[in-house]
C-alpha positions as CSV (number, residue, x, y, z in Angstrom):
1,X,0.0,0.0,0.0
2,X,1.3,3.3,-0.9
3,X,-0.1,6.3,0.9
4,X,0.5,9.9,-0.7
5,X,0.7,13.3,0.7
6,X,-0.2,15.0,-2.5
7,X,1.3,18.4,-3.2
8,X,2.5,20.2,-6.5
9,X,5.7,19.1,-7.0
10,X,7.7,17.3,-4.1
11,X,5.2,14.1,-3.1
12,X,5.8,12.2,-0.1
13,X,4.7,8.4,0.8
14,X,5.0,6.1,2.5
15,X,5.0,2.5,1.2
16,X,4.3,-0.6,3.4
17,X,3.8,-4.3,3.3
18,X,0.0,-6.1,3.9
19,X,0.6,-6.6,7.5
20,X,2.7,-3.1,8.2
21,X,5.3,-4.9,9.6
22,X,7.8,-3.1,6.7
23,X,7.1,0.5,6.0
24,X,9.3,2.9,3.5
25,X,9.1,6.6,3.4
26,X,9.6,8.2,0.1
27,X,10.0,11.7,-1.4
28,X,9.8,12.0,-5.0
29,X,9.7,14.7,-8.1
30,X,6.5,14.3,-9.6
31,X,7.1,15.3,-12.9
32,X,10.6,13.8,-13.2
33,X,10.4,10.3,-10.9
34,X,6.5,9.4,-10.8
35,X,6.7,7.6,-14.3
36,X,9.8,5.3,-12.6
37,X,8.5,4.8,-9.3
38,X,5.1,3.4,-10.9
39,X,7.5,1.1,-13.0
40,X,9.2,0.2,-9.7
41,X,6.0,-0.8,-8.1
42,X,4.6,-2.8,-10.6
43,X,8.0,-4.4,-10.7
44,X,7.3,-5.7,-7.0
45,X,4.6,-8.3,-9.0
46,X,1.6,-7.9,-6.1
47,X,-1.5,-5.8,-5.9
48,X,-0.8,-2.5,-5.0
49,X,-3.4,-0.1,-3.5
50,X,-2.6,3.9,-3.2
51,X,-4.0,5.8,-1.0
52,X,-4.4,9.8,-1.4
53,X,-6.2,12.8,0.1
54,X,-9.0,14.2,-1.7
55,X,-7.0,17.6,-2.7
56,X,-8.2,19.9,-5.4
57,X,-6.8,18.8,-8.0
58,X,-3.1,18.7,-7.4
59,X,-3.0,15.1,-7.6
60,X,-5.4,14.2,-10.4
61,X,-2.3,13.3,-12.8
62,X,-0.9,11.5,-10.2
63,X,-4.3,9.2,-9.7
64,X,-4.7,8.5,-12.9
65,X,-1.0,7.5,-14.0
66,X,-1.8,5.1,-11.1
67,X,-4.6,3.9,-12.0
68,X,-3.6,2.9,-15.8
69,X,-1.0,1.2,-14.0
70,X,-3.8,-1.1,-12.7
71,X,-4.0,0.1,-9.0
72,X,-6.5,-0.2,-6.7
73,X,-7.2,3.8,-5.6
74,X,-8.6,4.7,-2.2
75,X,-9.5,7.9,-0.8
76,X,-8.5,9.4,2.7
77,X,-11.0,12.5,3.4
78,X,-8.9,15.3,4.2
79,X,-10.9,15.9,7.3
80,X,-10.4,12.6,8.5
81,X,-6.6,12.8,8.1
82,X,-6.4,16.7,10.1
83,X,-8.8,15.5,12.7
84,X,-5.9,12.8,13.4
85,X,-3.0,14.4,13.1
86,X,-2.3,14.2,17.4
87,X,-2.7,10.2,16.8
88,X,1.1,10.2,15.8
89,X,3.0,12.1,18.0
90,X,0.8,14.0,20.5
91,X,1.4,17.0,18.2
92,X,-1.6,19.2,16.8
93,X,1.0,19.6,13.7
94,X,1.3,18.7,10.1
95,X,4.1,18.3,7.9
96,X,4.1,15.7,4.5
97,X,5.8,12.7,6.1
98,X,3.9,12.7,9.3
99,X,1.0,13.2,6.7
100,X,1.7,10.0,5.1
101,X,2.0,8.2,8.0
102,X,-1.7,9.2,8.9
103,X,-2.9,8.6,5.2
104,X,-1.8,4.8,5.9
105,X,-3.0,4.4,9.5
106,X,-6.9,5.6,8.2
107,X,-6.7,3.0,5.7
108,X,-5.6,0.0,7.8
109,X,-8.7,1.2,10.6
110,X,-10.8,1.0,7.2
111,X,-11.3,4.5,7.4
112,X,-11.0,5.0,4.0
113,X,-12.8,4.4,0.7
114,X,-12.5,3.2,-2.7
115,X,-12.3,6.1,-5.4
116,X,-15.0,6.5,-7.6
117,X,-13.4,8.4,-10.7
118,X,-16.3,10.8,-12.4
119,X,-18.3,10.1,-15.5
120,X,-17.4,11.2,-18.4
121,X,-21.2,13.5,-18.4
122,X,-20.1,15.2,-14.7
123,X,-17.2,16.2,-16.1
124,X,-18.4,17.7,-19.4
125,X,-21.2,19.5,-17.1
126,X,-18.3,20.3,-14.5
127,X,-16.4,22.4,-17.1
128,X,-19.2,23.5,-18.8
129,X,-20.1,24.9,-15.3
130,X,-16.9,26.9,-14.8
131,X,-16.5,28.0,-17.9
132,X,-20.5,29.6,-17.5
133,X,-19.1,31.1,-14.0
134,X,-15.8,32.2,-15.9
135,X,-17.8,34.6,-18.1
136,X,-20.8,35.7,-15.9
137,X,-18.5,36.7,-13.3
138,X,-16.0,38.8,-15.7
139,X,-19.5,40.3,-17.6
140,X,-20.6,41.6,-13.9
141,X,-17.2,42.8,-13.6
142,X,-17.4,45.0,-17.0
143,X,-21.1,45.4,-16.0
144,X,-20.1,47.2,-13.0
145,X,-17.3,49.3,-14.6
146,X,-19.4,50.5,-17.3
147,X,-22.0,51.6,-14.7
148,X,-19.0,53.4,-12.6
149,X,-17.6,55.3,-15.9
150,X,-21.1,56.4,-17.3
151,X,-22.0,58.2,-14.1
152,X,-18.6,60.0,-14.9
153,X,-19.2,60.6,-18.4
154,X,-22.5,60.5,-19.5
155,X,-25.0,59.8,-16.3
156,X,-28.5,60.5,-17.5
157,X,-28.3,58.1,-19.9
158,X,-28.6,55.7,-17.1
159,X,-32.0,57.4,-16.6
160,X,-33.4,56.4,-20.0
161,X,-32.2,53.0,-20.3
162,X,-31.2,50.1,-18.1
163,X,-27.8,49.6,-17.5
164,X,-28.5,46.0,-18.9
165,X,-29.2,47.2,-22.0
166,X,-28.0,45.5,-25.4
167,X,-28.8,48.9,-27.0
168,X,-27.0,50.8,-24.7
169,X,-24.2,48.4,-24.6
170,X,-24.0,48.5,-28.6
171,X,-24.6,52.1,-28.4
172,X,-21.1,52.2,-26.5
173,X,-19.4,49.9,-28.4
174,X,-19.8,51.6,-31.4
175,X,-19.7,55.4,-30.6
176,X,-18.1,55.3,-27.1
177,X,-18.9,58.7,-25.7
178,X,-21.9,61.1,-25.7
179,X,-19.8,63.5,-27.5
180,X,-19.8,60.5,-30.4
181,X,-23.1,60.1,-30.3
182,X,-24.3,63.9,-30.3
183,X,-21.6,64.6,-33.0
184,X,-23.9,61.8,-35.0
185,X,-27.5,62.3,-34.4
186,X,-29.3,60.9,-37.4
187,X,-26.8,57.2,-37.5
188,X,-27.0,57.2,-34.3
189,X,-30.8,57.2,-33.7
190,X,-31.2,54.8,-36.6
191,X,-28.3,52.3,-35.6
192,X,-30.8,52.3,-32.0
193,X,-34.0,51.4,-34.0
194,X,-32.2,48.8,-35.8
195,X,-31.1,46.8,-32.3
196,X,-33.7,47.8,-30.1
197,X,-36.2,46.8,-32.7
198,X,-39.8,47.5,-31.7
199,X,-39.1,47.4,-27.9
200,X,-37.3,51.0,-28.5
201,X,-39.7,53.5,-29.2
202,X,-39.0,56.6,-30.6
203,X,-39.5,58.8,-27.8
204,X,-36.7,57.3,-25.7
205,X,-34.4,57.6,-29.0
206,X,-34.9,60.9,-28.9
207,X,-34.5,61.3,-25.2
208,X,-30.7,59.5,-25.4
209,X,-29.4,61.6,-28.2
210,X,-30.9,64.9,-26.2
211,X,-29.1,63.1,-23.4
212,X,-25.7,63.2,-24.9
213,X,-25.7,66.8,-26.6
214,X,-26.8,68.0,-22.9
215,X,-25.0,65.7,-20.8
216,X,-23.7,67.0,-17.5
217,X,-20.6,64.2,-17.3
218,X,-17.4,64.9,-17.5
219,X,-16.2,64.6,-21.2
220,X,-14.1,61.7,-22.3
221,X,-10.6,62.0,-23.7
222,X,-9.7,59.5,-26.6
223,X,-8.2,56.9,-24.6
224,X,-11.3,57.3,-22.1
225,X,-13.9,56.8,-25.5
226,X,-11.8,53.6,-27.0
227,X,-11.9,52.3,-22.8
228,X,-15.4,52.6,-22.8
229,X,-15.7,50.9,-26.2
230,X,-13.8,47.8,-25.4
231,X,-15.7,47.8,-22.3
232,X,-18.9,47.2,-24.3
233,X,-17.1,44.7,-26.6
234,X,-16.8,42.6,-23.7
235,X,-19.8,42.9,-22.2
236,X,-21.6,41.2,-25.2
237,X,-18.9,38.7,-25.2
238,X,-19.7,37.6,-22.0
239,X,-23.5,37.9,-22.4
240,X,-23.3,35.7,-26.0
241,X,-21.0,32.9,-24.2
242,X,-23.7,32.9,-20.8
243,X,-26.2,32.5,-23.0
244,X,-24.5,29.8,-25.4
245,X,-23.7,27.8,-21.9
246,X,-26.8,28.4,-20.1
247,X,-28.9,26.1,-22.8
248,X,-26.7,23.1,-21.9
249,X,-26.3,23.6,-18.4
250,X,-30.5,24.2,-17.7
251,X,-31.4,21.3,-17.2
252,X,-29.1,20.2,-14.3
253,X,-29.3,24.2,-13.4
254,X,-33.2,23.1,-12.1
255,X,-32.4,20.3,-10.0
256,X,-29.6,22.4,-8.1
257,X,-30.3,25.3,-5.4
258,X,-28.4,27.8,-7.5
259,X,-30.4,27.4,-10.2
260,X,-32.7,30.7,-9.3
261,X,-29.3,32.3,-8.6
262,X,-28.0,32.1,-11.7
263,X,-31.3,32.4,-14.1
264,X,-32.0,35.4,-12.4
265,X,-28.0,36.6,-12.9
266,X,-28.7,35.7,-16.6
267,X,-31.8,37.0,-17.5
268,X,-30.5,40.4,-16.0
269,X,-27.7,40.3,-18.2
270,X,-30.0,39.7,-21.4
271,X,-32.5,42.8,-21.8
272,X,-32.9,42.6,-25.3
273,X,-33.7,47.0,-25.8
């Protein structure tokens, strides 16, 4: 039985016989030593069983290289293993051997149990799932900086449309500042029918483009207008990919307690005017 403190780099174990009569502690490289101390252990021609902490992720490479080496895996809950760390020396400590030593103890008392790697379906929903949380949390990021440099630059905007907007996001995208926008009237009224569609009417049209030839904010500087610009560029990138992952992820969305969380966080982020 081999039982692994897992870290990044430098791994410690310690290896012992059936009846832990025989124990070995070992420190190893993994990138540079783990393919040749699996070699060595299947060299030893009996049935080896490892034994790690359930870590993040640091030692994901390290389970599976084991387990295409035909090992029997085991897990050792990380609780389990800090609640015990006095059993060895008396100490409330932890360091990686004395962590090794405790990994192999809570498998001989059968505290342990056998690891159950995850579907191939949990996994694809898993990343799915980050990637969704990657891009909503970046878009209310933008979403917030947009709000912060419109009350700067062009406030009452914010009084005429919502901040979550496409309009006023394409609005900024493409013209960047009210200056932009009251220097450009006529394209820039009809650019606003053309995304807002029939849920734009033509009273609020008119009410931006008065906004921006009257606006009380602070006028932008070129660098401030291209800022702004890029802003809005990534706001729609985020909103198109949340709403390219959110039709996958939906139905497992329901069955969870987030799922009103994060409909709610993505409908805000989709006002179509």
């Amino acid at each position: 039985m081999l039982a692994v403190d897992v870290a990044k780099v430098q791994q410690y174990a310690l290896l012992t016989n059936q009846g832990h009569t025989q124990t070995w502690l070992m420190q190893w490289g993994h990138l540079e030593q783990t393919a040749y101390l699996i070699e060595q252990l299947k060299a030893l021609g009996v049935p080896i069983t490892v034994v790690m902490e359930s870590t993040s992720t640091y030692g994901d490479s390290l389970r599976y290289q084991c387990r295409q080496a035909g090992f029997a895996i085991y897990q050792a809950n990380a609780k389990k293993v800090h609640d015990a760390r006095e059993i060895y020396d008396g100490v409330p400590s932890l360091h990686d051997a004395k962590l090794a030593w405790l990994i192999a103890k809570l498998h001989k008392d059968g505290a342990t149990k056998l690891w159950c790697e995850t579907s191939m379906e949990a996994r694809r929903m898993n990343a799915l799932r980050l990637e969704y949380e990657l891009h909503q949390d970046q878009h209310l990021r933008n979403r917030n900086r947009l709000e912060a440099y419109l009350r700067r630059h062009w406030p009452e905007v914010l009084t005429i449309m919502p901040l979550e907007s496409v309009t006023l996001e394409q609005l900024i995208k493409t013209y960047g500042s009210p200056q932009e926008v009251a220097a450009q009237p006529a394209q820039a009224a009809s650019a606003m029918r053309a995304w807002g569609k029939s849920g734009l009417t033509a009273e609020k049209i008119a009410n931006v483009i008065a906004s921006a030839k009257n606006t009380l904010g602070e006028p932008c500087i070129e660098a401030e207008r291209h800022f702004l610009m890029a802003l809005a560029s990534e706001l729609q990138h985020g909103r198109q990919q949340c709403g390219r992952l959110s039709k996958p992820l939906k139905p497992s969305l329901k069955m969870t307690a987030h799922y009103g969380k994060w409909a709610a966080r993505l409908a805000k982020s989709q006002q179509p005017y």
